[in-house]
N, C-alpha and C positions, 0 to 999 in steps of 0.2 A: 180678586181675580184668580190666584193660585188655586181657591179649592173651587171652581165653575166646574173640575173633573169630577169632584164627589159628588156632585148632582148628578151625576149619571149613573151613581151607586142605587138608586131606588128601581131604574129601570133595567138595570143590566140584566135580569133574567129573562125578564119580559124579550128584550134585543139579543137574546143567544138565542129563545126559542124562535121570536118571528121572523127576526132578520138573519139568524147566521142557522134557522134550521136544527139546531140540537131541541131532542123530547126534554120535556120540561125538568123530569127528572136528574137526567143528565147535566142539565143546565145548573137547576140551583146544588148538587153536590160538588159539582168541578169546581162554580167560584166563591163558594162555599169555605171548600177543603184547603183551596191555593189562597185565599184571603188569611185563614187564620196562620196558615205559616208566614207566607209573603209577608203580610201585612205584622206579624210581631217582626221579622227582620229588620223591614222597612223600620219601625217604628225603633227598636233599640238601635238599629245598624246606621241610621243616617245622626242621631243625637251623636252615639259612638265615634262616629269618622268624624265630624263635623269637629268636636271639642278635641280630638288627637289634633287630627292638622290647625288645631287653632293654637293647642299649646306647645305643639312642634314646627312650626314654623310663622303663628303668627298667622294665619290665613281665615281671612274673614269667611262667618258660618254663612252669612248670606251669598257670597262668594263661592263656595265649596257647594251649598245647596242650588245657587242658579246652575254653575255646570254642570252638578249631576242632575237634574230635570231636564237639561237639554239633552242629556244623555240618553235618556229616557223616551225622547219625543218623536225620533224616526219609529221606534217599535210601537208604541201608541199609535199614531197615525195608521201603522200595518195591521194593530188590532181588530180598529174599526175596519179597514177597509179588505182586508186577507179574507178567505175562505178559513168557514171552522176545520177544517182537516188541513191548514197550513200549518208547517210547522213556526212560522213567523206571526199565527195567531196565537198561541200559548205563550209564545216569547214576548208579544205585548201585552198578554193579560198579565201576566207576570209582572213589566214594565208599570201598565197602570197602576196597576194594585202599589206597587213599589211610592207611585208618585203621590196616590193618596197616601198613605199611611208615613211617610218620609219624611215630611212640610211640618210638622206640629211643634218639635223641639227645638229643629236650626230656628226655625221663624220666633216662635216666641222667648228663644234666647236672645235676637237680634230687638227686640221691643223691648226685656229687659235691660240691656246693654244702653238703647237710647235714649230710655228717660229718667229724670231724676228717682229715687227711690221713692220717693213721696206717691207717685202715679202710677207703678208701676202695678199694682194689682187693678186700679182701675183702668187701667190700659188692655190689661188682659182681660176685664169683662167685658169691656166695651171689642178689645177685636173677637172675642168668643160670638156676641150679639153679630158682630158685621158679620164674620165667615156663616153664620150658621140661618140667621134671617135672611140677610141681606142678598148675599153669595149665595150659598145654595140653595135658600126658601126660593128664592126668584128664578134662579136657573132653571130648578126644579120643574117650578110651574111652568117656565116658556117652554123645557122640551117637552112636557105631556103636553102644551096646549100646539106644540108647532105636528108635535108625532100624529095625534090624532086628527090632524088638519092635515097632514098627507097623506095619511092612511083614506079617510075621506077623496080626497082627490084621486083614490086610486095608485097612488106614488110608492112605488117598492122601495123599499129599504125607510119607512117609515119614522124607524127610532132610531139609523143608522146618522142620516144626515142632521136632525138638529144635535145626538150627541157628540156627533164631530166636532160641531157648531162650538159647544161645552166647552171640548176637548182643545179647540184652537184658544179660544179666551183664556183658558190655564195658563196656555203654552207661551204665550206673550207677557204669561207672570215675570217669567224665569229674564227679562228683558229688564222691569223694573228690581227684580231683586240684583241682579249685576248693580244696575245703579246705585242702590241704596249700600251698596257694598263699598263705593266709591264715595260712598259721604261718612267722616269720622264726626261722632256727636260732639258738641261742644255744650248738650245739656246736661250732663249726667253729674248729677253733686255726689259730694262721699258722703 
C-alpha cells in the first residue's frame, strides 16, 4: 500500500500538463530536475535518520518512517489539490517526491530485522514482486483506466481525482507501519 503514490510517477507529467495547466516542456523539466535531487536526499536522507535515531535512542525504523510520512501527507494532499503557481504546490511536490523515494531502506531494513536469516533474501524478492506488480502494476492500471473514464465523461481534473485516490491508499500505509512498529519479532534466529 505504501508505494500506491509511485503509481502516480508514470502520469505526473501527463497531470502537470492537463490538470494543473503547465506547457509540457515545463512540466517534465521541473519534476524531472526536483526528482533527481529530492529524490537522492529522500533516498540517503530517510535510511540516514532512520538507523541514527535507531542507534541513538533505540527508535524503531518503522516508527521514525510512519511519522515522517505523516509528516509529509498535509502537503501531498496540497500538491494534488493547490494551483500550480501555489507556493504550497512545489512544497508537495517536493513532499511526494520525498515519500517516494524515502520508503526503500527504513522498510526493507524492518523485513530484514523480522525474519530469520535463512528468508531474508527471499523475502526481499518476493516484497520487490508485491511493490512493483502487485502495488504499482495495478494502481497504475486503475488510474489510466479511471483517468480516461473521466476524461470521457467530460470530468475536469481527470488525472487529479483517481491520483488522489493513489495518493490516499499510500497515506493509510503510514497507519500499518506504526503497528508493525509495535510488534517486536520473536522470529529472527542468529
Amino acid at each position: 500500500m505504501l508505494h500506491a503514490h509511485s503509481a502516480t510517477g508514470p502520469f505526473i507529467q501527463l497531470w502537470l500538463h492537463d490538470d494543473k495547466g503547465l506547457p509540457k516542456e515545463s512540466a517534465a523539466s521541473l519534476y524531472g530536475g526536483l526528482f533527481i535531487v529530492v529524490g537522492l536526499v529522500g533516498s540517503m536522507g530517510a535510511g540516514l535518520l532512520t538507523d541514527w535515531l535507531h542507534r541513538r535512542s533505540g527508535t524503531d525504523r518503522a516508527r521514525t518512517l510512519s511519522l515522517f510520512l505523516l509528516g509529509l501527507a498535509p502537503l501531498i494532499l496540497a500538491y494534488r489539490l493547490a494551483p500550480a503557481d501555489s507556493p504550497l504546490f512545489l512544497a508537495g511536490m517536493v513532499a511526494s517526491i520525498l515519500y517516494i523515494s524515502s520508503a526503500y531502506g527504513p522498510v526493507f531494513s524492518v523485513i530484514e530485522e523480522e525474519l530469520p536469516r535463512r528468508l531474508v533474501a527471499s523475502s526481499t524478492g518476493f516484497a520487490m514482486l508485491a511493490i512493483n506488480l502487485i502495488v504499482v502494476g495495478a494502481v497504475t492500471l486503475v488510474i489510466g483506466a479511471v483517468s480516461q473514464l473521466l476524461h470521457q465523461a467530460g470530468i475536469a481534473q481527470s488525472w487529479t481525482i483517481p491520483m488522489l485516490g493513489a495518493d490516499c491508499i499510500a497515506l493509510t500505509a503510514c497507519v500499518l507501519l506504526w503497528l508493525a512498529s509495535r510488534h517486536k519479532s520473536v522470529m529472527r534466529e542468529s
